[in-house]
C-alpha positions as CSV (number, residue, x, y, z in Angstrom):
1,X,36.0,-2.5,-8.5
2,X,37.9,0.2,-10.3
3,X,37.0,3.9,-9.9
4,X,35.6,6.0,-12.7
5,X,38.9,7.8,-13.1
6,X,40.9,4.7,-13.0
7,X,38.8,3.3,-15.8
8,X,38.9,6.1,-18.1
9,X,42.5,5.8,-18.2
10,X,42.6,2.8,-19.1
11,X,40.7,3.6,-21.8
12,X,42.6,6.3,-22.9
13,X,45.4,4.3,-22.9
14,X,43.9,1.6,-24.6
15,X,43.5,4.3,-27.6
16,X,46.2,5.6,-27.9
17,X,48.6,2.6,-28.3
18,X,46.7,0.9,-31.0
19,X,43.6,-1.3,-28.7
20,X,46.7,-3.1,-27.4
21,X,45.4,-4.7,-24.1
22,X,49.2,-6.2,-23.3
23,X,50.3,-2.1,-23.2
24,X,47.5,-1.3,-21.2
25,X,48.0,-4.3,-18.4
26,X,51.7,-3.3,-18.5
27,X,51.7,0.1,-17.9
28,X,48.9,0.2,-15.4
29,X,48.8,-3.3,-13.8
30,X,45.1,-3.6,-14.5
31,X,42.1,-5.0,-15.7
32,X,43.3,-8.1,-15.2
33,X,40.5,-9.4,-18.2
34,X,40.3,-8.3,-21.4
35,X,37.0,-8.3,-21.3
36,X,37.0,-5.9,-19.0
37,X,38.5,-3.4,-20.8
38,X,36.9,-4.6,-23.9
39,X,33.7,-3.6,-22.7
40,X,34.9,-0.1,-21.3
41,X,36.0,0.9,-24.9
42,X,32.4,-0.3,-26.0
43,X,30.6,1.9,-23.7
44,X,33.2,5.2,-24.4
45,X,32.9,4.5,-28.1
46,X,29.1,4.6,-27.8
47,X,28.2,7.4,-25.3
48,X,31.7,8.9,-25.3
49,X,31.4,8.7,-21.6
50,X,31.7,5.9,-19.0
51,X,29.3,5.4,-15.8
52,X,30.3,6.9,-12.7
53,X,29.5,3.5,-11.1
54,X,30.1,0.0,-11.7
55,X,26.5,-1.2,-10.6
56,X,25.5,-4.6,-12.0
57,X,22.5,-4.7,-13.4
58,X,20.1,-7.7,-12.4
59,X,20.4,-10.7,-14.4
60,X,17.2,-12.5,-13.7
61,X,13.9,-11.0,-12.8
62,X,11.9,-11.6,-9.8
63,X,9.9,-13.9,-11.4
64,X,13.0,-16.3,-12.8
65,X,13.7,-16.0,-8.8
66,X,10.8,-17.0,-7.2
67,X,10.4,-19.6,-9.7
68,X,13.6,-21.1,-9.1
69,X,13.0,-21.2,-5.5
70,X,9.7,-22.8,-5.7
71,X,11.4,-25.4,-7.8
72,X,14.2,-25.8,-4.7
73,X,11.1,-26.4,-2.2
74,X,9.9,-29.2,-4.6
75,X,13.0,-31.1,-4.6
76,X,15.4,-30.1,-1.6
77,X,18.4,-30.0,-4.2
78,X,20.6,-27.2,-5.1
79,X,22.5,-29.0,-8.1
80,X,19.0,-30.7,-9.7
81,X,17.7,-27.2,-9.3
82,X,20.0,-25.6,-11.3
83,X,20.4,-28.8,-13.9
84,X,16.8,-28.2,-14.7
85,X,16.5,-24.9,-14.9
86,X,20.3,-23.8,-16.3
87,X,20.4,-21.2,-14.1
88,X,22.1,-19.6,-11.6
89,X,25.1,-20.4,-9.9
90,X,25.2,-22.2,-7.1
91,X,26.1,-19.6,-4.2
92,X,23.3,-16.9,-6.3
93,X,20.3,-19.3,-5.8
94,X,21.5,-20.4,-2.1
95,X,21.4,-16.4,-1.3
96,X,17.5,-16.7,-3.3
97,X,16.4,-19.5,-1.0
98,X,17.8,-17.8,2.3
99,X,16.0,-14.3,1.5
100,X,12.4,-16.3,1.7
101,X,13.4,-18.7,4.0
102,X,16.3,-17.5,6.1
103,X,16.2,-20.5,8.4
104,X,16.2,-23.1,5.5
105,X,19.9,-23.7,6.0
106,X,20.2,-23.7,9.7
107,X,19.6,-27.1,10.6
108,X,22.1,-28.2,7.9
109,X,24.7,-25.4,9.8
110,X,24.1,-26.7,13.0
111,X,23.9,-30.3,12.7
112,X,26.0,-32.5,14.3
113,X,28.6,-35.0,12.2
114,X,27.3,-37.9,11.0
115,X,29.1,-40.3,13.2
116,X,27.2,-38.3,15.9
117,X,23.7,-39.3,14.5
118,X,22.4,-41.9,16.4
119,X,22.6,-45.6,15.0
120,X,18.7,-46.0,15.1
121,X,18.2,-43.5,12.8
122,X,20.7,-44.1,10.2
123,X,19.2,-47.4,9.9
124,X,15.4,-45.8,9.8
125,X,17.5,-43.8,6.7
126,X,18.7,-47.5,5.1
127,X,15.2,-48.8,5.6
128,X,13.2,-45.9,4.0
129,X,15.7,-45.8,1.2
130,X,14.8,-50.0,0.6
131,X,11.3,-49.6,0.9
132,X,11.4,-47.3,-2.3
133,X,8.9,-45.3,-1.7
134,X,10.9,-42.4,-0.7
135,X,14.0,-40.4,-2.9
136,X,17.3,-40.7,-1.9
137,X,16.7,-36.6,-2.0
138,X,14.1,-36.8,0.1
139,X,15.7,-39.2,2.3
140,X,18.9,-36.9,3.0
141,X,16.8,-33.8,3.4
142,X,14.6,-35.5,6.0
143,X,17.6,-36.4,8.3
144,X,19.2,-33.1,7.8
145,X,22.5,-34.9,5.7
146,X,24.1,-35.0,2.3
147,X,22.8,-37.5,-0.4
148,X,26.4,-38.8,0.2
149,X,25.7,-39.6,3.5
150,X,23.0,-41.6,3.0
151,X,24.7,-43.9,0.6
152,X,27.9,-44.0,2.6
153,X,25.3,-45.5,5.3
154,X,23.8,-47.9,3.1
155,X,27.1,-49.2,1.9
156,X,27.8,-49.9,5.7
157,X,24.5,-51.1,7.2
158,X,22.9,-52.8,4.3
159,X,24.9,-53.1,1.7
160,X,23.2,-56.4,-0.2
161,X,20.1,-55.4,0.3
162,X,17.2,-55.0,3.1
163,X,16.4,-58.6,3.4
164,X,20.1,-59.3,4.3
165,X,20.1,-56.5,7.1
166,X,17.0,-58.7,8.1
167,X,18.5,-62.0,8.9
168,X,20.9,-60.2,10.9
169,X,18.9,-58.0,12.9
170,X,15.5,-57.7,14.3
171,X,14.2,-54.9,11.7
172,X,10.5,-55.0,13.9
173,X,12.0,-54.1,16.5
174,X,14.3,-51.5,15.5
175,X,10.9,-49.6,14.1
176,X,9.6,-49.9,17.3
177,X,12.3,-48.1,18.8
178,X,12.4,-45.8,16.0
179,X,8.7,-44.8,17.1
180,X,9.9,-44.9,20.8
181,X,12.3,-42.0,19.6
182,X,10.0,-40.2,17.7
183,X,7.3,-40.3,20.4
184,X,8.9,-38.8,23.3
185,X,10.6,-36.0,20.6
186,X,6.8,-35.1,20.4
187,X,5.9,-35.0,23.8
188,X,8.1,-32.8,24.4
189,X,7.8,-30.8,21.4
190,X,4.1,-30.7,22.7
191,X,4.7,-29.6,26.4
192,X,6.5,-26.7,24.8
193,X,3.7,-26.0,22.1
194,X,0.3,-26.6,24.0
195,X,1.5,-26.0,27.6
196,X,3.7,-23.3,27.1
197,X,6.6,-25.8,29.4
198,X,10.6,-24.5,29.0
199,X,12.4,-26.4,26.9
200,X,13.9,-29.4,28.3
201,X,11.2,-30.2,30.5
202,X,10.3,-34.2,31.1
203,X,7.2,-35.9,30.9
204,X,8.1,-37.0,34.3
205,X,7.3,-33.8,35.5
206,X,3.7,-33.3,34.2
207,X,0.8,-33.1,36.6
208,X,-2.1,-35.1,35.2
209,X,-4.4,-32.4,33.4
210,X,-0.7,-31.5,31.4
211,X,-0.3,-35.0,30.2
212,X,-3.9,-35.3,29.4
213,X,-3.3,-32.1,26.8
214,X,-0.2,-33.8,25.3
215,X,-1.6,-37.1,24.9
216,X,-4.8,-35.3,23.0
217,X,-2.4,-33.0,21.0
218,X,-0.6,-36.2,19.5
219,X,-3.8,-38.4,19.5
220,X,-4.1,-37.9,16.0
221,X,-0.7,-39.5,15.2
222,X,0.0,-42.1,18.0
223,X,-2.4,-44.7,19.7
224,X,-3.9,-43.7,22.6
225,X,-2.2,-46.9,24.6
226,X,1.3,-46.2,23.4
227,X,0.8,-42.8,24.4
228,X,-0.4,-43.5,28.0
229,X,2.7,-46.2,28.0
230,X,5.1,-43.8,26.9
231,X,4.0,-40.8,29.3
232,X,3.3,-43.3,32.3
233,X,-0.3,-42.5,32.5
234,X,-2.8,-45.3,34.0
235,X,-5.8,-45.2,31.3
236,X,-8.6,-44.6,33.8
237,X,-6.5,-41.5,35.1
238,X,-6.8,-40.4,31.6
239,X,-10.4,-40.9,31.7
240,X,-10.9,-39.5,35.0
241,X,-9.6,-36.2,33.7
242,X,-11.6,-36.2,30.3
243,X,-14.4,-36.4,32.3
244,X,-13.3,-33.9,34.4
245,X,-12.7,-31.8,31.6
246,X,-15.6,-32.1,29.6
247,X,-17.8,-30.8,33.1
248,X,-15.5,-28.6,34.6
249,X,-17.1,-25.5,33.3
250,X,-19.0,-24.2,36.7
251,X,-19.4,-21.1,35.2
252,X,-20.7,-22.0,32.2
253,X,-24.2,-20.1,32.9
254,X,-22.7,-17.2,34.5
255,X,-20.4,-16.9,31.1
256,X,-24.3,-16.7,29.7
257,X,-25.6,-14.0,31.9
258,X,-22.3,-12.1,31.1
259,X,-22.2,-12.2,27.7
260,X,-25.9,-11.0,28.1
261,X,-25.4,-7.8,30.4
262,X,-21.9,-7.0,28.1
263,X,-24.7,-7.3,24.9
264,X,-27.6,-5.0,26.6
265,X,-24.9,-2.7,27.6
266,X,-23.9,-1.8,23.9
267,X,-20.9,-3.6,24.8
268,X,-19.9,-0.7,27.1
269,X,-19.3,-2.2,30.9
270,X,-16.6,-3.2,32.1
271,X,-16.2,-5.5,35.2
272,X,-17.6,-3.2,38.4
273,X,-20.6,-2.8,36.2
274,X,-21.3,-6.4,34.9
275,X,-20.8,-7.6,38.4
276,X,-23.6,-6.0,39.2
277,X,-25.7,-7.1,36.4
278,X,-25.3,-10.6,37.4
279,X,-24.5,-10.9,41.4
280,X,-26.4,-13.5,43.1
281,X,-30.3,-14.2,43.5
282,X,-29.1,-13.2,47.3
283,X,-28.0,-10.1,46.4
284,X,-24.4,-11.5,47.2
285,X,-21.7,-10.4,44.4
286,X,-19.3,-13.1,42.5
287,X,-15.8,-12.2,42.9
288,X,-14.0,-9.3,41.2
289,X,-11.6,-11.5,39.8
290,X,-13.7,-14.1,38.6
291,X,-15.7,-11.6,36.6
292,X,-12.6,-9.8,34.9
293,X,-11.3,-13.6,34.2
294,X,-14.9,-14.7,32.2
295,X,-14.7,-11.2,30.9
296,X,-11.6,-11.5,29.4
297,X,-11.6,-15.6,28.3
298,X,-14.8,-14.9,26.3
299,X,-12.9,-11.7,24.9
300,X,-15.1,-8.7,26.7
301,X,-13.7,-5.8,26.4
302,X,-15.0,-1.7,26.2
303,X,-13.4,0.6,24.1
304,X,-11.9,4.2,24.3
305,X,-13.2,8.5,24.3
306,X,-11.7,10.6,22.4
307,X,-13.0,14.1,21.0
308,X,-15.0,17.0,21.4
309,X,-17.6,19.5,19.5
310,X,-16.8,23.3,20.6
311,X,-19.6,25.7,19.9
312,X,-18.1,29.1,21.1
313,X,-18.8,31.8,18.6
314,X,-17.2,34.7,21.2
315,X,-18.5,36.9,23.1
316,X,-22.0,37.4,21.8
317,X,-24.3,38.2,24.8
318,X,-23.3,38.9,28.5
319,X,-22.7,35.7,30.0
320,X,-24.3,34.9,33.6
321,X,-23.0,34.3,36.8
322,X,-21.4,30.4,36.8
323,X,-23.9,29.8,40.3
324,X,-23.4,25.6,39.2
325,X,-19.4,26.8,40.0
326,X,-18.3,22.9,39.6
327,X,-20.5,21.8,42.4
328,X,-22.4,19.1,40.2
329,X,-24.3,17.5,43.3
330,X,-28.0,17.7,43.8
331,X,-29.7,17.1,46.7
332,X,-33.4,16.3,44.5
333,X,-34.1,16.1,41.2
334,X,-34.3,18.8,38.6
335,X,-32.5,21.3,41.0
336,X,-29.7,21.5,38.9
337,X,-29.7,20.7,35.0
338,X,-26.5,20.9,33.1
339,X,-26.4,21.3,28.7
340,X,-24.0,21.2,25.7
341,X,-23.9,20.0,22.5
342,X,-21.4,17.4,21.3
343,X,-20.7,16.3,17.2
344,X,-20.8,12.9,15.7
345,X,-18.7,12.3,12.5
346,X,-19.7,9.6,10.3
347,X,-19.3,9.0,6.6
348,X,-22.6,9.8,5.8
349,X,-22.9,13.1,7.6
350,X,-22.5,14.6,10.6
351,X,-25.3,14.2,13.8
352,X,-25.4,16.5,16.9
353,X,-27.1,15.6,20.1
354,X,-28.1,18.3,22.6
355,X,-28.7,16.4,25.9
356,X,-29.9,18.2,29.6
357,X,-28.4,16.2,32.3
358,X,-30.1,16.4,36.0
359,X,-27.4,16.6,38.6
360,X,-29.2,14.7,41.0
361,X,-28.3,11.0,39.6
362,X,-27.3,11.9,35.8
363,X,-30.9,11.5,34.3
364,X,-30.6,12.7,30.4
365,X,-34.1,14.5,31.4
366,X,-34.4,15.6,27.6
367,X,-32.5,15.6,24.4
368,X,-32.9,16.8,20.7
369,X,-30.9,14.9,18.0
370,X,-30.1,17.2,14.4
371,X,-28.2,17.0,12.0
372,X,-27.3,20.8,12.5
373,X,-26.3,22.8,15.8
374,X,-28.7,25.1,15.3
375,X,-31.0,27.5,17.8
376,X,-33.6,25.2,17.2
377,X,-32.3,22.0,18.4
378,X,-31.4,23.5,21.8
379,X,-35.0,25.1,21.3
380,X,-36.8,21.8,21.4
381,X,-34.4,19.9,24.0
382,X,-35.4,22.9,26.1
383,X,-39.5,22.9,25.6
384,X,-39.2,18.9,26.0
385,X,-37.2,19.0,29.4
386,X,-39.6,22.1,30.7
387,X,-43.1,20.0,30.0
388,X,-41.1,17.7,32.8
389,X,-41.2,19.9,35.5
390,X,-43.9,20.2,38.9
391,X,-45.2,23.2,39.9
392,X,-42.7,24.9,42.0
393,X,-39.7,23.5,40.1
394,X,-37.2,26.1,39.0
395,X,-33.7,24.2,38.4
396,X,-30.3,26.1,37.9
397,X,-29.5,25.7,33.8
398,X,-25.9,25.4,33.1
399,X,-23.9,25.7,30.4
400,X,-20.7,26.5,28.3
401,X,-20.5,30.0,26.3
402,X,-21.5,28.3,23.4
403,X,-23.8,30.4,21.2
404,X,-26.7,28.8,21.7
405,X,-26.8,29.7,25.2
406,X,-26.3,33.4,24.9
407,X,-29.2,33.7,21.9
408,X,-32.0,35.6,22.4
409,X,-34.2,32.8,21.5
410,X,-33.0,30.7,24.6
411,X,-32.7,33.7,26.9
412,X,-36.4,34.4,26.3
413,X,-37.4,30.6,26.7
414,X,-35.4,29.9,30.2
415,X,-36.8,33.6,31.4
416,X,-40.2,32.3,30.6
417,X,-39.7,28.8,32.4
418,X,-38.4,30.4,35.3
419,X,-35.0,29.2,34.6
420,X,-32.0,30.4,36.5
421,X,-29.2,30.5,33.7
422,X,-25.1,29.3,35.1
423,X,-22.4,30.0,32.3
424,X,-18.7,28.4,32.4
425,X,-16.1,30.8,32.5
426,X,-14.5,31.2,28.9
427,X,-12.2,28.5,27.6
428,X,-12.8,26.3,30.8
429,X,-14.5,23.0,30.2
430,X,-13.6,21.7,33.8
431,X,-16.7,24.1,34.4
432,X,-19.1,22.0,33.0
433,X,-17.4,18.6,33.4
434,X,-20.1,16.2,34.3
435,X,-21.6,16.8,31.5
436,X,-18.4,16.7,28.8
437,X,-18.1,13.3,31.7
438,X,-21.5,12.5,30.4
439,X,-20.7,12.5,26.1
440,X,-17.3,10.4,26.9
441,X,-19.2,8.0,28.3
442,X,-21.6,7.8,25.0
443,X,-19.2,8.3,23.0
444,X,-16.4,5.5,24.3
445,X,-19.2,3.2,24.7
446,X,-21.2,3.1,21.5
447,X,-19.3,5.7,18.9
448,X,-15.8,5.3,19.1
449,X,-14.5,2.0,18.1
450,X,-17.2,1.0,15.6
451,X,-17.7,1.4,12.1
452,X,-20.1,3.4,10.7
453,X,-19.5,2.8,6.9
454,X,-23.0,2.4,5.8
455,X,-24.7,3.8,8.3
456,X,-27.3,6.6,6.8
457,X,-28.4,9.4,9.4
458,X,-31.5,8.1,10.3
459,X,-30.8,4.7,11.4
460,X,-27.3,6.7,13.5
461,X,-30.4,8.9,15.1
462,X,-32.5,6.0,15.8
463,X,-29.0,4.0,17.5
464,X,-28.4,7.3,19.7
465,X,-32.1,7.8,20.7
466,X,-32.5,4.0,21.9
467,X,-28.9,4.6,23.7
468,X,-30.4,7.8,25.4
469,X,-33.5,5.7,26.7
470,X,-31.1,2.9,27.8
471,X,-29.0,5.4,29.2
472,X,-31.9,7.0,31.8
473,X,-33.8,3.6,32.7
474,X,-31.1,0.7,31.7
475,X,-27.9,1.7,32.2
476,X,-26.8,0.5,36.0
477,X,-24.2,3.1,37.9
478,X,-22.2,2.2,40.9
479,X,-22.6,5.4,42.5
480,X,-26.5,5.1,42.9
481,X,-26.1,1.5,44.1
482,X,-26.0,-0.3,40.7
483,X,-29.0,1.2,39.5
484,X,-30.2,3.0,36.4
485,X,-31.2,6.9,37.0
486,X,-34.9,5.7,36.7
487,X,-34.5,2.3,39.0
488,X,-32.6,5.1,41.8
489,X,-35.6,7.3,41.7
490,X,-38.3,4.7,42.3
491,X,-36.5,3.5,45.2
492,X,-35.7,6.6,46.3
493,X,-39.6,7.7,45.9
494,X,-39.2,11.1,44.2
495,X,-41.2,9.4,41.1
């Protein structure tokens, strides 16, 4: 590789003692072609400038490449390769194969001498070459060797022929052995594969329901009695364990009940929860364990919250005393309601859902769904959860500083009601946290996680209605005893 500077003095040179390429390699001691310089001179005499690097431009195109290397995976043979197609050299096409398959050449790199190859199978080579049905290509690539190798092995073994190797040795029962070989290479292979075993582990060392798994494995290319033979397996241990196998499911109802709960659920509970769902007809509970194991075999699993709609607008009204002050316990219902809004973003549009959460047990007691967060939708969540109310019933209302809360539309309606109205301090959601608690929950369980492409507004309102409805009469929680809201109140006889 010669430098720009070098180059162009040569050149020069070249010039001005008459294109005389013996001056040129005398006084500087290079190119050592003529071509070289040759082809300098053309490019100065043509753009009266040379490149300031010596990049070499592709010969062949990608497809001339992958073509040539499909051709390779064909045949197995570097020189036939390049005989048929006239290109490229030797080393070029070897560095072609190695970028798509980098370990094509590692078995040929690794492999023992031939000498070392055991005697069996350079006469399994000798035999497959006689039988014909197989190139001597073919052959060498199989047994990881050179063609030369094969023949050399021919000329010693067999070298009149396979019926001569015949009369002098028992050819049956060098196949046999052959198969031998090739067998316990698989079982091992197989323990590796389908049991996950270390390398170098022996059959020997198998427990039953392991060699059962093997032998199945290889069914398809061994008989089952060889197999059993090789891996010292009595056949009606083998059976035993089939049998064994084909029944051993104890759980196979349980898996049923499971996958039902996880399907009511909107594919939203996790363990704790579907353990309730499905505990005993006793009322005793399955394992922990057990559960999260058929949870996780029939691929179970709840997915994640992110996200959050703010509706603060400032300081618009003056905001109330926060009376709820983070203390979201209730000793009966509809003593302490708690309100926000929360955004769902889908590609048709965007939905807003303005729930009012009892504090007693979590009960969404109303709950407006628009696709705007206007006055009006807090307007009708609030008529709805009023019309709910006894006589005498005059819960605490709480809320963020969103807008909503602080119009004179829903100042006027909770004054009428007899509402006493709770605000969260500015900028502190911790304030109203069991109800943010509340949209996670929704949100992780039916929204995030899902695609919506599709999905027109009405049938998204329709999927968060029947989740809301689910939510107050279906959906189980551990802290009221693995019941729904509704199921808590009935037993606790306030409905």
């Amino acid at each position: 590789m010669y430098s720009y500077e070098e180059r162009m003095e040569a050149v020069r040179l070249y010039i001005d003692c008459n294109f005389s390429f013996a001056v040129v390699k005398r006084k500087l001691g290079y190119p050592k072609q003529y071509t070289s310089l040759r082809g300098w001179y053309e490019e100065y005499a043509a753009t009266s400038e040379l490149k300031s690097s010596m990049t070499r431009e592709k010969r062949y195109s990608k497809e001339q490449r992958q073509h040539a290397v499909r051709y390779y995976k064909k045949c197995h043979n570097i020189a036939k390769t390049i005989r048929h197609l006239n290109y490229p050299s030797r080393p070029l096409l070897k560095a072609w194969i190695t970028e798509q398959y980098p370990d094509e050449f590692t078995d040929y790199k690794s492999r023992r001498p031939t000498t070392a190859i055991e005697k069996e199978l350079k006469e399994q080579a000798v035999i497959d070459y006689y039988e014909g049905e197989t190139s001597i290509t073919d052959i060498a690539y199989k047994y990881k060797v050179s063609r030369t190798a094969i023949y050399k092995w021919i000329e010693k073994i067999a070298p009149n022929g396979i019926k001569a190797y015949e009369s002098s040795e028992d050819i049956d029962n060098l196949k046999r052995e052959i198969r031998r070989l090739r067998m316990e290479r698989d079982i091992l292979e197989e323990a590796v594969n389908v049991i996950k075993k270390d390398k170098g582990i022996s059959s020997d060392n198998l427990n039953s329901k392991e060699k059962v798994m093997v032998i199945d494995a290889l069914r398809d290319k061994y008989g089952l009695m060889e197999l059993l033979s090789l891996i010292k397996m009595p056949k009606s241990t083998y059976m035993y364990n089939k049998h064994i196998k084909a029944h051993s499911d104890n759980y196979a109802m349980l898996r049923n009940r499971i996958r039902q709960a996880f399907i009511e659920s909107y594919a939203t509970y996790g363990y704790r929860r579907i353990r309730e769902c499905v505990k005993k007809d006793d009322g005793t509970f399955y394992s922990g364990k057990l559960i999260r194991r058929l949870m996780s075999e029939e691929n179970l699993t709840a997915g994640n919250y992110t996200g959050k709609y703010n509706s603060y607008k400032g300081e618009i009204s003056p905001a109330p005393e926060n009376i709820v002050n983070r203390t979201f316990i209730a000793d009966r219902p509809n003593e302490k309601w708690l309100t926000d809004i929360t955004e769902f973003g889908i590609p048709a549009g965007k939905v807003y859902l303005s729930p009012i959460i009892d504090c007693y047990d979590g009960m969404p007691v109303a709950w407006s769904i628009g696709t705007s967060p206007s006055s009006a939708l807090v307007g009708n969540m609030l008529n709805a959860a009023v019309k709910t109310l006894k006589e005498g019933e005059a819960p605490v209302i709480h809320s963020d500083r969103g807008w909503h809360y602080r119009d004179i539309k829903w100042i006027k309606a909770t004054d009428k009601a007899c509402l006493t109205r709770s605000m969260s301090r500015k900028a502190c959601s911790a304030d109203n946290s069991a109800c943010e608690g509340f949209f996670g929950r929704l949100k992780n369980e039916i929204f995030y996680n899902h695609s919506w492409v599709g999905v027109s507004i009405r049938k998204f309102t329709e999927i968060i209605n029947g989740y809301m409805f689910w939510y107050a009469a279906g959906r189980i929680k551990e802290s009221l005893g693995g019941l729904s809201p509704l199921q808590y109140r009935v037993k606790q006889g306030v409905i």
